[in-house]
C-alpha positions as a printed NumPy array, in Angstrom:
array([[238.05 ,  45.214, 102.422],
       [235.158,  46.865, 105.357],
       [236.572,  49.984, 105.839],
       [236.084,  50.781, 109.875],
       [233.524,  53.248, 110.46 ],
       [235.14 ,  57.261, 110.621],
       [235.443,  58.427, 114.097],
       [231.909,  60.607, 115.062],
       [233.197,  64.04 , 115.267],
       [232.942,  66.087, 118.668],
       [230.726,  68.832, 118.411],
       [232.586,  71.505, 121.323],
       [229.329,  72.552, 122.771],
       [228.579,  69.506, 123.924],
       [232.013,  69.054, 125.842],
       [230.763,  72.363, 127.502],
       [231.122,  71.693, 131.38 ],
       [227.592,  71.688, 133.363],
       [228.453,  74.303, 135.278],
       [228.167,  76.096, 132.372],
       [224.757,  75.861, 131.785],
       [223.904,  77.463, 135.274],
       [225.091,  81.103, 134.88 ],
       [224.331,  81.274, 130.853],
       [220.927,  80.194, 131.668],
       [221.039,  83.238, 134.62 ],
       [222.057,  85.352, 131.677],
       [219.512,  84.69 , 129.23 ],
       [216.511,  84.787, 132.11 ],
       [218.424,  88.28 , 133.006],
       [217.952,  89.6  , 129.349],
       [214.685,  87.781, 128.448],
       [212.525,  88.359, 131.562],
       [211.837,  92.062, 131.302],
       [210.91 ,  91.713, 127.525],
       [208.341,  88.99 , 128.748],
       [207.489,  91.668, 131.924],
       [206.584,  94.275, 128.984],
       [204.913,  91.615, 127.046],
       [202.723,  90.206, 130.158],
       [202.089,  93.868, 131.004],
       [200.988,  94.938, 127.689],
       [196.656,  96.373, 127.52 ],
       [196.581,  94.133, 125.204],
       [192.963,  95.009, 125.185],
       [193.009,  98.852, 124.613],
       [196.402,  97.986, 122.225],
       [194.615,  99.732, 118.822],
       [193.118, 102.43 , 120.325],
       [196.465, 103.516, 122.404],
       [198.507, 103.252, 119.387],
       [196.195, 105.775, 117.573],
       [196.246, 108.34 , 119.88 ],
       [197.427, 111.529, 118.423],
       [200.457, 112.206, 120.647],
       [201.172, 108.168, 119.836],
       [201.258, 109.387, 115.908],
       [203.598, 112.42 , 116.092],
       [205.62 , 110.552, 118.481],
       [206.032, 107.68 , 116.224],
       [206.357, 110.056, 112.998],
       [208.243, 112.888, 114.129],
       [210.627, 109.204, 115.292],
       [210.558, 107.722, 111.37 ],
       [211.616, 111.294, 110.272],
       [214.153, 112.026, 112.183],
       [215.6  , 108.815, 112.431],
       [215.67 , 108.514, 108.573],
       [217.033, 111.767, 108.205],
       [220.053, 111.283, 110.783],
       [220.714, 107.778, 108.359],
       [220.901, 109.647, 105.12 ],
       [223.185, 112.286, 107.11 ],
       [226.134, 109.226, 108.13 ],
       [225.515, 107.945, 105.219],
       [227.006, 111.359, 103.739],
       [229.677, 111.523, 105.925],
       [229.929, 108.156, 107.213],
       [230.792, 105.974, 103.756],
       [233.684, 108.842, 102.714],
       [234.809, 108.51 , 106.327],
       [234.797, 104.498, 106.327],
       [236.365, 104.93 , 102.835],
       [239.467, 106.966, 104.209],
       [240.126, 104.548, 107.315],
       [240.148, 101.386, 105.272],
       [241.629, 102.449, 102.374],
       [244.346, 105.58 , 103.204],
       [247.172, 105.148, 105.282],
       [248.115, 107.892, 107.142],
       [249.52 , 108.965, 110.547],
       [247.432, 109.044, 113.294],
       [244.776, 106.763, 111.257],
       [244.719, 105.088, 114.709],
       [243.787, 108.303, 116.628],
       [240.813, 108.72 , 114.7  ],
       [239.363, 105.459, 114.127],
       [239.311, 105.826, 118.41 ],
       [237.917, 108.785, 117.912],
       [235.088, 108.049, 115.225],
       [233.752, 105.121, 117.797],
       [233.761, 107.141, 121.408],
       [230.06 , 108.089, 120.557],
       [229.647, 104.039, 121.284],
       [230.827, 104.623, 124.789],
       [230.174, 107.639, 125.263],
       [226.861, 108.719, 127.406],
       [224.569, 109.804, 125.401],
       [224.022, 112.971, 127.846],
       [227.534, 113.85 , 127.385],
       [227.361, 114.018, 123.791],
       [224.072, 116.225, 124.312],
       [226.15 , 118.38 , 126.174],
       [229.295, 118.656, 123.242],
       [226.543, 119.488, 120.711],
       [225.609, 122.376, 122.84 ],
       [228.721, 123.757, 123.447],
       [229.039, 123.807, 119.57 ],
       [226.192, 124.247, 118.077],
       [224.586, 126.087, 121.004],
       [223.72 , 129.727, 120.144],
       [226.847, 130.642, 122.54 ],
       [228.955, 127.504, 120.859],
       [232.319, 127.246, 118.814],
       [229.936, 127.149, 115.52 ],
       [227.285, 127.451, 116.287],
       [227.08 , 131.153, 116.804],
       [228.589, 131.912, 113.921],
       [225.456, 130.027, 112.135],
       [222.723, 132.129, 114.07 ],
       [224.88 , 135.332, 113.505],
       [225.544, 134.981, 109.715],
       [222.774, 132.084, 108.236],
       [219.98 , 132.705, 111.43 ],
       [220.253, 129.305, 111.537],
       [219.317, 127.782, 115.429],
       [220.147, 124.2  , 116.085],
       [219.432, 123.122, 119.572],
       [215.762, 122.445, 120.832],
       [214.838, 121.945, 116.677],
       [213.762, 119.099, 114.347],
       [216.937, 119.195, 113.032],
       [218.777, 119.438, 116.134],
       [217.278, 116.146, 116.858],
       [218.651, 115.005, 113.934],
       [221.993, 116.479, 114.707],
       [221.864, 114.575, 117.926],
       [220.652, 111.15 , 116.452],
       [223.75 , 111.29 , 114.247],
       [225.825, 112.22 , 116.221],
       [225.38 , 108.789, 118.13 ],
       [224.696, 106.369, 115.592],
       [227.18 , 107.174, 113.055],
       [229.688, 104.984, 114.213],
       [228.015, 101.731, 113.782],
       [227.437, 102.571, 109.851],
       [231.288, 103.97 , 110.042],
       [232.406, 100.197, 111.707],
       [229.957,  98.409, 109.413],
       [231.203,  99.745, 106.556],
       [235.116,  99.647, 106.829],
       [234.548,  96.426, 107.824],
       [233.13 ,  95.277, 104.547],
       [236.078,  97.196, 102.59 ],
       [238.521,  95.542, 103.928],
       [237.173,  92.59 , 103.37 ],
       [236.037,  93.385,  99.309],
       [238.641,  92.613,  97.206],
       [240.754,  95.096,  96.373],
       [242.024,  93.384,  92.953],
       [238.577,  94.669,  91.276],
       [239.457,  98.724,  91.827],
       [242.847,  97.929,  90.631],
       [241.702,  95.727,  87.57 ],
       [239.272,  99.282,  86.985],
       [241.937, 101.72 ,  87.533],
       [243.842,  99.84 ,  84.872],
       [241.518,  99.783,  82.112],
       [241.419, 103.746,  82.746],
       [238.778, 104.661,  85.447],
       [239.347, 107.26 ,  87.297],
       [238.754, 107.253,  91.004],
       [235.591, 108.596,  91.394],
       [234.565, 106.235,  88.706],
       [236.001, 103.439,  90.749],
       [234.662, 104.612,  93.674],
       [230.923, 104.322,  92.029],
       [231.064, 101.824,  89.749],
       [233.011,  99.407,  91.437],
       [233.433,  99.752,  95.312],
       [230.203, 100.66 ,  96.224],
       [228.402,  97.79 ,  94.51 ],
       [231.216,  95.531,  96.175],
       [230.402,  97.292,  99.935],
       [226.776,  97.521,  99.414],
       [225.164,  94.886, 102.022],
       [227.486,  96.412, 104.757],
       [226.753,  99.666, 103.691],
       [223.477,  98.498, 103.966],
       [223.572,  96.826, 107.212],
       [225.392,  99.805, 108.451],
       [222.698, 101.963, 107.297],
       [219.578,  99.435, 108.845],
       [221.861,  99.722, 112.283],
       [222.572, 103.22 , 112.314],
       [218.89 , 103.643, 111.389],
       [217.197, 101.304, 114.664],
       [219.869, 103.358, 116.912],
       [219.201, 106.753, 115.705],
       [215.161, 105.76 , 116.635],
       [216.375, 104.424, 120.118],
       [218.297, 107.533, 120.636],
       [217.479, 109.565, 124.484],
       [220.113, 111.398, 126.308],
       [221.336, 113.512, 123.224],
       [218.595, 114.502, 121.986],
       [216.582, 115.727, 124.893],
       [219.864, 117.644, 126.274],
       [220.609, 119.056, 123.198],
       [217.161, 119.137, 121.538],
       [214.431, 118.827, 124.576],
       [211.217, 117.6  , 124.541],
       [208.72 , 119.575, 122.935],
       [205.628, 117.566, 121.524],
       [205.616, 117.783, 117.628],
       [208.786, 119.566, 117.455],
       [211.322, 117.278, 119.346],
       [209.417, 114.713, 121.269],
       [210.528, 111.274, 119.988],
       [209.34 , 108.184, 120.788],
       [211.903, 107.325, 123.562],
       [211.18 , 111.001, 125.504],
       [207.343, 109.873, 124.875],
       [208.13 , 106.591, 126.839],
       [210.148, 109.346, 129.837],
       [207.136, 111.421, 129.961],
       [204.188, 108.819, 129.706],
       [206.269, 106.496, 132.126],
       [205.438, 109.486, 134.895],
       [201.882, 110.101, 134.218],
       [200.017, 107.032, 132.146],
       [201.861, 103.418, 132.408],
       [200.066, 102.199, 130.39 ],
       [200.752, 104.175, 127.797],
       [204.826, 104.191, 128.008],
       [204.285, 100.116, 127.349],
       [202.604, 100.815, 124.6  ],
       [205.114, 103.31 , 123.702],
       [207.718, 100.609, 124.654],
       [205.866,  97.618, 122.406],
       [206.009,  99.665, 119.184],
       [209.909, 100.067, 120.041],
       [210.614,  96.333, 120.975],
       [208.565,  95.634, 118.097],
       [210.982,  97.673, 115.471],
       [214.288,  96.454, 117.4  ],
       [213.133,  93.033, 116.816],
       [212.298,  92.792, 113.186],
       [215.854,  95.074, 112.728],
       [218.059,  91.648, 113.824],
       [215.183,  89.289, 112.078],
       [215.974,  91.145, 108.775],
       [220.078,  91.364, 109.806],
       [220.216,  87.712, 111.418],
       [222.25 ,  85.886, 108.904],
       [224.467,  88.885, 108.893],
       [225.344,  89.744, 112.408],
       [223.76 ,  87.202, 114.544],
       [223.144,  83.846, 112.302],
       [225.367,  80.403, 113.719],
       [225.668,  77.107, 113.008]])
């Protein structure tokens, strides 16, 4: 007996109405054109010489440092702190999970501006730190690093207790039983379980923390060398050379882009 043929299966995107089509395609042209502007724009011509400049350099390394520096910082803090929220129960757990992601929302001038009022030499802390250790945060190397945490830990924070609660749990409790302690668990068996979202985490926290603007030049300013990162680079070429804040710009696009080629079938793959 000739079975009849199965049914084709609708695909939903296809049932998608026409009208549709008109304001997503409005959307993409929105967030497309002014990557192709600073593409078309580019001196393509004068591209190798611009980009080895010597303010170009320390820009671009004083970025990598920093940027690197603010990652291994959440990382410190950040893991523990995803650890806690997806694993403890405790009251108010809601409270601060808010609280861990208003950097995300946040502007990042705002957050300048809390960094100074407690880390400033006249701060909550941090004039106990100049007074006792002579240590002076704001307008520093490391107060750029301060700042660059401040406002990227929460994607490694979100990454990460996302991938806990998803790891199965039945692994640390299998460990726990055959006698391993906690921190033992924590090391030998969680963290290899979380490590592509602490991972991921890390890679996004990383491409923010080099993106990062408002907090660092209110809380760290822009001194070349010192605290000039590539994004204040882009402020101050954008009012003198144009030229040289696309370049600037390029060498940013360029890093954002490879970040989501390297996280695609992570965050952004589909069928």
């Amino acid at each position: 007996m000739v079975r009849p043929p199965a049914p084709r299966r609708r695909v939903p995107g296809r049932q998608a109405p026409l009208a549709l089509f008109v304001p997503a395609g409005l959307g993409l042209a929105f967030l497309v054109l002014p990557l192709a502007g600073l593409l078309a724009r580019a001196p393509w011509a004068t591209l190798p010489q611009r980009l080895a400049a010597p303010g170009v350099l320390t820009a671009l390394r004083l970025s990598l440092l920093t940027a690197t520096g603010a990652t291994l910082l959440c990382l410190v803090l950040g893991v523990p702190l995803a650890w806690v929220l997806a694993r403890v129960r405790f009251p108010g757990r809601r409270l601060v999970r808010a609280l861990v992601t208003v950097p995300l929302v946040l502007p990042p001038v705002v957050g300048g501006v809390a960094l100074l009022l407690v880390f400033g030499r006249r701060g909550l802390l941090g004039g106990w730190l100049d007074a006792t250790l002579g240590v002076t945060l704001p307008f520093t190397t490391a107060g750029v690093v301060l700042a660059e945490a401040f406002v990227a830990m929460p994607f490694l924070v979100i990454a990460v207790e996302g991938a806990l609660r998803a790891a199965d749990a039945r692994y640390e409790e299998a460990a726990a039983t055959l006698g391993a302690g906690r921190w033992a668990t924590f090391t030998h068996v969680t963290l290899p379980l979380v490590a592509p979202g602490v991972a991921a985490g890390a890679v996004l926290c990383w491409a923010r923390a080099l993106g990062e603007f408002g907090a660092t030049i209110t809380f760290a300013g822009n001194f070349p060398g010192r605290t000039q990162t590539m994004p204040l680079a882009v402020y101050l070429a954008l009012e003198t050379d144009l030229e040289a804040a696309i370049v600037l710009s390029l060498v940013l696009l360029t890093v954002s882009v490879a970040i989501l080629a390297g996280l695609r079938d992570r965050w952004v793959a589909g069928p």
